[in-house]
Phi, psi and omega in degrees: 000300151018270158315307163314306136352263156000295169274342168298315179267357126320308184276349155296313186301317193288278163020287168292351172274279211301318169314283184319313162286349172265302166308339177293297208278319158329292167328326183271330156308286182298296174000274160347277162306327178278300153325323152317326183265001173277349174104024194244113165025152120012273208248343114009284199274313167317320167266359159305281213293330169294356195296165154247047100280017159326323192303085170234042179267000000 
């Protein structure tokens, strides 16, 4: 029973790790497209969206 346990709530966290990466990088997507569409550099706009204060949505 245990075991069951165990592994039921492994497959739970991950589920939810990839649900949460999946909502970081849409967000880091949109980020993106709006600084493109404001006209902004390159390199830039790569350390906008790596920043981990990306969240400028």
């Amino acid at each position: 029973m245990l075991l069951v346990v165990g592994a039921l709530t492994d497959v739970l966290v991950a589920a939810q790790t990839r649900s949460d990466l999946d909502t970081r990088l849409q967000a880091r997507a949109a980020v993106a497209a709006q600084l493109v569409e404001q006209g902004v550099r390159q390199g830039e706009l790569v350390r906008q969206v790596e920043s981990p204060t990306s969240s400028r949505s």
